[in-house]
C-alpha positions in Angstrom: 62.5 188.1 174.3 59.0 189.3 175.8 58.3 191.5 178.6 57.0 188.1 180.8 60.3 186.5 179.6 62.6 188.6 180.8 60.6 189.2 184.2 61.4 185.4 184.6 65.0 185.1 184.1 65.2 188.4 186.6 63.5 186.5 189.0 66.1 183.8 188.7 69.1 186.1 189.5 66.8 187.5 192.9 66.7 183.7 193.7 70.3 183.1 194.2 71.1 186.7 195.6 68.7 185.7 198.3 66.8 188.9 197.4 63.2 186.6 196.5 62.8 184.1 199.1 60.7 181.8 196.7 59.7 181.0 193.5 56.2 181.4 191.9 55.8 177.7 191.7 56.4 177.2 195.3 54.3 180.7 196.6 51.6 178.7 194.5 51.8 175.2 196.3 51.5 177.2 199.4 48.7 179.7 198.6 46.5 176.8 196.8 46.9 173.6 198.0 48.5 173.7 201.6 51.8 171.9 200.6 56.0 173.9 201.1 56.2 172.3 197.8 55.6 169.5 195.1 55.6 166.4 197.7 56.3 163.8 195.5 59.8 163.1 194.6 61.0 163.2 190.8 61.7 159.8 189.6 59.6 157.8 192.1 62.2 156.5 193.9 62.1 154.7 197.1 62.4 156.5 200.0 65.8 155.6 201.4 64.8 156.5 205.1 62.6 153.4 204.4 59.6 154.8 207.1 56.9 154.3 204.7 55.0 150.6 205.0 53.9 148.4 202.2 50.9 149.5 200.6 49.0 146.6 201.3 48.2 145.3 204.9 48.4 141.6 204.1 52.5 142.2 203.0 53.0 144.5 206.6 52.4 141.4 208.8 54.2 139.0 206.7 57.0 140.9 206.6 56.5 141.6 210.8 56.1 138.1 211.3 59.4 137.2 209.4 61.3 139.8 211.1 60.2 138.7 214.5 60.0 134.8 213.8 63.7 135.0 213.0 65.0 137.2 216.1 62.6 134.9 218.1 63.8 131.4 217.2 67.3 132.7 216.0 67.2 130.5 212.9 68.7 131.3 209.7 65.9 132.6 207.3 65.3 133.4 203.6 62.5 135.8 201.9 62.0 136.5 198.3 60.7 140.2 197.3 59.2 139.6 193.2 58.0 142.2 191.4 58.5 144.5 188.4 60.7 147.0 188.2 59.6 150.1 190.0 57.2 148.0 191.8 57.9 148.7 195.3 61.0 145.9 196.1 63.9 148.7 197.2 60.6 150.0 199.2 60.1 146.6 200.6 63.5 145.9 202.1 64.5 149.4 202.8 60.9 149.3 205.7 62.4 145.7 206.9 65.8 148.0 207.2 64.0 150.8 209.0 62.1 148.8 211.3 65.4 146.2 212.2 67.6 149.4 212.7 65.3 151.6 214.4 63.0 149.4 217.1 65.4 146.3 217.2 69.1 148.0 217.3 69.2 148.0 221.3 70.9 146.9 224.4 73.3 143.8 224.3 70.8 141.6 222.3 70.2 143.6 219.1 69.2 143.0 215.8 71.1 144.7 212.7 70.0 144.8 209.0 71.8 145.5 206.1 70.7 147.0 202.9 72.9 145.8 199.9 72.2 147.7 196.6 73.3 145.8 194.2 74.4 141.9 194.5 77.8 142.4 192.4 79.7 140.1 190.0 80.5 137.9 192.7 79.8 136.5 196.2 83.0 137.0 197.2 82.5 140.8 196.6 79.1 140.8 198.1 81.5 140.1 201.8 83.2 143.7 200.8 79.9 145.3 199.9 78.3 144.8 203.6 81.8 146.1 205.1 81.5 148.8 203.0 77.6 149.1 204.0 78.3 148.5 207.8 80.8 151.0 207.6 84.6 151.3 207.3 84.8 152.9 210.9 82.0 150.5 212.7 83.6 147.4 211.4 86.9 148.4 213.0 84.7 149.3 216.5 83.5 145.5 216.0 86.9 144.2 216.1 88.4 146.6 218.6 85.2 145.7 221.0 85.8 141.8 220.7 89.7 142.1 221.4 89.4 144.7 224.1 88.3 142.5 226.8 90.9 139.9 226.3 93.6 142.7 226.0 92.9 144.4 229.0 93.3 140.8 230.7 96.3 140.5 229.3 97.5 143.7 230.8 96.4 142.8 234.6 97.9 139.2 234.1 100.4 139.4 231.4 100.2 135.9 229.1 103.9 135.0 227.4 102.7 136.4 224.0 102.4 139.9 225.9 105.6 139.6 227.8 107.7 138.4 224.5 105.7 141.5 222.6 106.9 143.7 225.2 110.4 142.7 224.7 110.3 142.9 221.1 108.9 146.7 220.9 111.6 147.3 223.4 114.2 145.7 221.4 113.1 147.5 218.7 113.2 151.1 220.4 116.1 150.6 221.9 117.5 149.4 218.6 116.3 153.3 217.2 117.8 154.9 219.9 121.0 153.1 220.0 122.5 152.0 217.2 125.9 151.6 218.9 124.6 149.2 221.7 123.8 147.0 218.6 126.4 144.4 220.3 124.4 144.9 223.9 120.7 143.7 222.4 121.1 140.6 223.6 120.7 141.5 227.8 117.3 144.2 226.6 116.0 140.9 228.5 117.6 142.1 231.6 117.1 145.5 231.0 113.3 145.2 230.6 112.8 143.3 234.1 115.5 145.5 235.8 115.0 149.0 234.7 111.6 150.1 235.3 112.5 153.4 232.7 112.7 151.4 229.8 109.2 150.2 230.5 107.5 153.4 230.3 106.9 153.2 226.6 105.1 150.3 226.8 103.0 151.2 229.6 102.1 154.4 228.1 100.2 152.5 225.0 99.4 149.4 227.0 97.2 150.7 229.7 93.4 150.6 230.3 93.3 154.3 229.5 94.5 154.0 226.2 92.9 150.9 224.6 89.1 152.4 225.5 89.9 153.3 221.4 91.4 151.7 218.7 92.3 155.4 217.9 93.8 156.4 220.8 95.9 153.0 220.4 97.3 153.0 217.5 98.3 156.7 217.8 99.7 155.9 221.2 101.5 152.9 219.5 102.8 154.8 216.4 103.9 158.0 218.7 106.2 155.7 220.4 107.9 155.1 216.8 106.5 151.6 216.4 104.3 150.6 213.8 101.5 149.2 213.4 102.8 146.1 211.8 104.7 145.3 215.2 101.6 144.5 216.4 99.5 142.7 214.0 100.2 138.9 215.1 99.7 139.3 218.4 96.1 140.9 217.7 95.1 138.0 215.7 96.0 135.9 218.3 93.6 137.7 220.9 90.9 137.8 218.1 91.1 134.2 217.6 91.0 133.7 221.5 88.0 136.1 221.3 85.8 134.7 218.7 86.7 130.9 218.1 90.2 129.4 218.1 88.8 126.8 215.6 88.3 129.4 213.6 90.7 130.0 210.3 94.3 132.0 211.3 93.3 134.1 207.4 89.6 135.1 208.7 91.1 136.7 211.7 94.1 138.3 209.5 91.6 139.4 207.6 89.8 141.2 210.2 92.6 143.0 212.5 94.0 143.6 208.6 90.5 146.3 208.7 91.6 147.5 212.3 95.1 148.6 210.9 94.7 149.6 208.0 95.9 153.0 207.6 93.0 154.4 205.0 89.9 153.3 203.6 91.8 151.5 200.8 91.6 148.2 202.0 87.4 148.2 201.4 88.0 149.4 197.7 87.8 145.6 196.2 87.7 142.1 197.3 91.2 141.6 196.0 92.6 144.5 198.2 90.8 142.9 200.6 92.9 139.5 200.5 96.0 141.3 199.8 96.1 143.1 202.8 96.1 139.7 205.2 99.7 138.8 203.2 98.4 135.3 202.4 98.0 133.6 199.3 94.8 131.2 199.6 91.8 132.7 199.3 90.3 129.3 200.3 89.6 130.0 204.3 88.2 133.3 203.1 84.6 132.2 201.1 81.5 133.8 201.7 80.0 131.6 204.0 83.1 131.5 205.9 83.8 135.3 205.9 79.9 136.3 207.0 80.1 133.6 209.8 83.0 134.9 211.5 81.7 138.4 210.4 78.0 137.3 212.8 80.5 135.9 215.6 82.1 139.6 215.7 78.8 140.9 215.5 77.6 139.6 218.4 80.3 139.9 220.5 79.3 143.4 220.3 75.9 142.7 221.2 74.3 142.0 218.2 73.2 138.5 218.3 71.2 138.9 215.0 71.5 140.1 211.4 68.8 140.7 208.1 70.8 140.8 204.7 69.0 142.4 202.4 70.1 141.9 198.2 68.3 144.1 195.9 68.2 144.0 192.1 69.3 140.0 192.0 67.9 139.4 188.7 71.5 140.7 187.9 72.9 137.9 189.2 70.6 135.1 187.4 69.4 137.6 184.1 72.0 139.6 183.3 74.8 139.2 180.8 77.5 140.9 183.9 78.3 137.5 184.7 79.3 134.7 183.0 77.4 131.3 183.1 80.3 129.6 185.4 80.5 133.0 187.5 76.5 132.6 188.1 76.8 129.4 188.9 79.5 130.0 191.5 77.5 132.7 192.7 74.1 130.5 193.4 75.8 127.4 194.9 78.3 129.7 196.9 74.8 131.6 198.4 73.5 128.2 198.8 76.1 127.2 201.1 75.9 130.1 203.2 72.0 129.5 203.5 73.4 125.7 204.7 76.5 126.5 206.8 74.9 129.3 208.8 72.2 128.0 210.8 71.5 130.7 212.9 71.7 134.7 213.5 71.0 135.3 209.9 67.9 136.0 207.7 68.3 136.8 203.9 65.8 138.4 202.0 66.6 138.9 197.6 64.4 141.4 195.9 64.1 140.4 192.3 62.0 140.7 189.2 59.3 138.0 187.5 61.7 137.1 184.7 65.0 137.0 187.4 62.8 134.9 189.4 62.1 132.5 186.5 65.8 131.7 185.5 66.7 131.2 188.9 64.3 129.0 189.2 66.4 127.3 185.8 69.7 127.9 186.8 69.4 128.2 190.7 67.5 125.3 191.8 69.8 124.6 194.3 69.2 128.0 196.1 65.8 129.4 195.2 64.3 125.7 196.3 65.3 127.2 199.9 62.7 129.8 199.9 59.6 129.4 202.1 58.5 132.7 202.1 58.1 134.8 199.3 56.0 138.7 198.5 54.6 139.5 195.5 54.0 143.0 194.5 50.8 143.3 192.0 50.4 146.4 189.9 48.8 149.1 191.5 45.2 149.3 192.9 43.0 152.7 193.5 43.3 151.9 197.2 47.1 151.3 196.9 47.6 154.3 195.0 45.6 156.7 197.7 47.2 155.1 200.4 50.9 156.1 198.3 49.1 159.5 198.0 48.4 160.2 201.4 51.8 159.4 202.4 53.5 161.7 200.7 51.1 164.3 201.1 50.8 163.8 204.8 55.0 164.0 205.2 55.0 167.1 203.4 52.2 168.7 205.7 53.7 167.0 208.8 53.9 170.1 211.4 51.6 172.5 209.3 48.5 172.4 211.3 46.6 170.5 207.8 44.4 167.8 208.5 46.6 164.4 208.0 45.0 162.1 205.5 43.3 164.5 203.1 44.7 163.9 199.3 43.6 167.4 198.3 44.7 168.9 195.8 43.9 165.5 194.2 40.4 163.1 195.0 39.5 159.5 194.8 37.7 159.9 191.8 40.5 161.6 189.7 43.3 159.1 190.8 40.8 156.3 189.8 40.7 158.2 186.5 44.6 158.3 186.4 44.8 154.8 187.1 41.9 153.2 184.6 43.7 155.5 181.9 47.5 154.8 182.6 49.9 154.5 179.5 50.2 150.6 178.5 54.0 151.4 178.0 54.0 152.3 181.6 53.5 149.6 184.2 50.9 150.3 187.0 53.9 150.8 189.7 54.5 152.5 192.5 57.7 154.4 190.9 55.4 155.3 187.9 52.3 156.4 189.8 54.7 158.8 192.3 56.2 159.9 188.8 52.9 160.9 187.0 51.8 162.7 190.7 54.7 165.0 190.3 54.3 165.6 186.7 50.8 166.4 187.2 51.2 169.0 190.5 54.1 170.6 188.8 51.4 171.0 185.5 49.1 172.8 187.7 51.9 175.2 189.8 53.5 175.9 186.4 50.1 176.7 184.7 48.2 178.0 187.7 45.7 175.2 187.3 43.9 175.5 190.7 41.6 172.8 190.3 42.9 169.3 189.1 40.0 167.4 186.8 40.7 164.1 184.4 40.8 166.7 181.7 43.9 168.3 182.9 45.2 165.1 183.5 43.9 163.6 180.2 47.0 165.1 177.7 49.5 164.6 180.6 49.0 160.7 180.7 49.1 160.5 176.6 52.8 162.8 176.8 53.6 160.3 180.0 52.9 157.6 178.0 55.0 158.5 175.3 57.7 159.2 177.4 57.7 155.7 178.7 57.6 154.1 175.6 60.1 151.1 175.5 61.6 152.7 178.8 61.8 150.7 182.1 63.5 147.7 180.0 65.5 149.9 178.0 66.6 151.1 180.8 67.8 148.1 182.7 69.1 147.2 179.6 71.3 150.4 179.3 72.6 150.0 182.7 73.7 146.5 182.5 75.5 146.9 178.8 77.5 150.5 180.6 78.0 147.9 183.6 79.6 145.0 181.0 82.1 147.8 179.4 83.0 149.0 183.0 83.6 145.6 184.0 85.3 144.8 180.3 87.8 147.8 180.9 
């Protein structure tokens, strides 16, 4: 190896001993174009903190206007995101996300939204995904929130169900601690009203103190040497009472099932899901039945309003994952919750052209629902400087650099770019952010201080190349790895 070689792989063991601070590449973002580093993110993703808008102005207030029409009016709602892949839909409902969780999460009449990847291979496990999404530990807060107030009355003015609870923990610890009264269980009855010691156990884990937390609770409870299954019917009982005692006896096993559960297990699939409320119908538990009781414990918690958001659901209607019956029962099933739940709900599906088109064929039944809908063109010069500046300006945020200035790059060169963009890669904004980092990365790596179209010229052909056959292949990759995964 050369002299410059050598220096280079040096440099890389002063890197990690923390004797260089930087590397070249970076000292040279720094020194020539005013940036920590190369601002634009390797594969174009979307940013999942979701802060940056639309890039068009027209696509901002629609979007505003469906977030507030729906909190406003409380009616159910349903938005379709189309556009290509890479185009800007994960963009699109991650800002819906950001703007719902951030200005709208608040006081005792909130709005929540919730971001799921991926639709899955059923609707069924699309109920597990938002648990999983909401979090295993907030879901169980939900519960605990709508039961508390109705324990804690309980306590004050005991109800039958507490009293005979209280004598069956007691029968059961006095049961532990002696075996030879066996013969004597029958007057624990007596004992319970006439010995204020024997109560003491039960006072300790049924106080105000201790059911603040489900934590402290159940810890309390199980310290006592009583399990958490001692409990589990009485706790249905006061969430029935708490959210709707028309409401199915398996949707509130279901639920306090969450609460007990002793891992995170029980989120791990839809059929762990069911097996953990010991029943055998899955009937009571169908998605529209499941997310309605899910809004009901939502908003006993204060949040009176919820935004599903379903990316990538040309899976659902394009792909060969499901089969044509599953897709089938996966449309009319979404249907129904689009009927059944009337209000406190907004869906919004981000999906490609072609997805669009055969659920148009297939999914009649549920696309004909839609009365709004954003379409995501290719990019324009004004879209891609307006993508420019954004990442530009986050990186320079708190440096002192005028906010809005795309130097290193100019209007003129990204007009370039963008007349003379590879055919075999779409005019998105995934690609564009891409090509951005490819290009600033050229110029650190080369020392190419000044960018022009003819630095960019032999970057676009390689880009190009690169691309060739590669967002569908892509998809296509993905979804046959997904079919064996599924298959095995």
């Amino acid at each position: 190896m050369n002299e410059q070689m050598n220096k280079r792989l040096a440099g890389l063991s002063l890197l990690v001993t923390g004797s260089e601070a930087s590397d070249p590449v970076h000292n040279f973002f720094e020194q020539h174009f005013g940036l920590p580093g190369n601002p634009f993110p390797p594969p174009g993703i979307a940013d999942a903190a979701g802060e940056s808008p639309p890039l068009r102005p027209n696509d901002f207030d629609k979007l505003l206007n469906f977030v507030q029409r729906g909190y406003a009016t409380g009616e159910s709602q349903f938005m379709v995101v189309k556009g290509e892949y890479g185009s800007g839909k994960t963009q699109t409902l991650r800002f819906i996300e950001y703007v719902v969780n951030t200005y709208m999460n608040k006081g005792d009449q909130a709005a929540r939204a919730v971001y799921v990847e991926r639709p899955r291979l059923g609707a069924q496990e699309l109920n597990r995904t938002i648990l999983r999404t909401l979090g295993q530990d907030t879901i169980r807060k939900y519960v605990w929130f709508a039961i508390h107030r109705f324990l804690l009355e309980e306590i004050v003015h005991p109800s039958q169900q507490l009293l005979d609870l209280k004598k069956n923990l007691t029968a059961n610890r006095l049961q532990q601690q002696r075996p030879r009264r066996q013969a004597s269980l029958p007057q624990i009855g007596l004992w319970v009203e006439d010995d204020p010691a024997i109560n003491v156990p039960f006072d300790a884990v049924f106080n105000p103190e201790v059911i603040l937390d489900y934590r402290t609770f159940l810890t309390s409870l199980e310290s006592k040497g009583w399990s958490r299954e001692h409990v589990r019917s009485y706790l249905v009982t006061l969430l029935l009472k708490a959210v709707s005692p028309q409401d199915s006896v398996s949707l509130a096993q279901t639920f306090v099932a969450l609460l007990l559960a002793p891992d995170d297990a029980a989120f791990a699939s839809w059929e762990t899901l069911l097996g953990i409320t010991n029943t055998r119908t899955t009937l009571p538990l169908r998605a529209p039945d499941f997310l309605q009781f899910l809004l009901r414990v939502m908003a006993l918690n204060g949040i009176v309003y919820v935004y599903m958001l379903i990316d990538e659901f040309e899976e659902v209607s394009q792909t060969a994952l499901l089969t044509a019956r599953q897709r089938q029962d996966y449309i009319y099933t979404m249907r129904e919750v689009l009927n059944s739940i009337q209000r406190g709900l907004s869906v919004v599906i981000g999906i490609s052209p072609a997805g669009l088109d055969a659920l148009q064929v297939d999914g009649v039944p549920f696309i004909d629902v839609s009365n709004e809908m954003i379409s995501l063109p290719r990019v324009e010069v004004s879209d891609a400087i307006k993508l420019v500046q954004f990442y530009l300006d986050r990186e320079r945020e708190g440096t002192g650099h005028e906010m809005g200035d795309i130097y290193p790059l100019s209007r003129e060169l990204i007009a370039y770019i963008l007349n003379n963009f590879p055919r075999a890669a779409q005019r998105t904004p995934r690609n564009v952010v891409q090509f951005m980092h490819r290009l600033l990365n050229h110029a650190a790596e080369n020392n190419v201080t000044a960018l022009t179209p003819g630095i960019a010229e032999p970057l676009l052909a390689e880009f190009g190349a690169m691309k060739s056959g590669g967002e569908q292949s892509t998809r296509a990759r993905r979804s046959a790895r997904d079919a064996t995964t599924t298959a095995g």
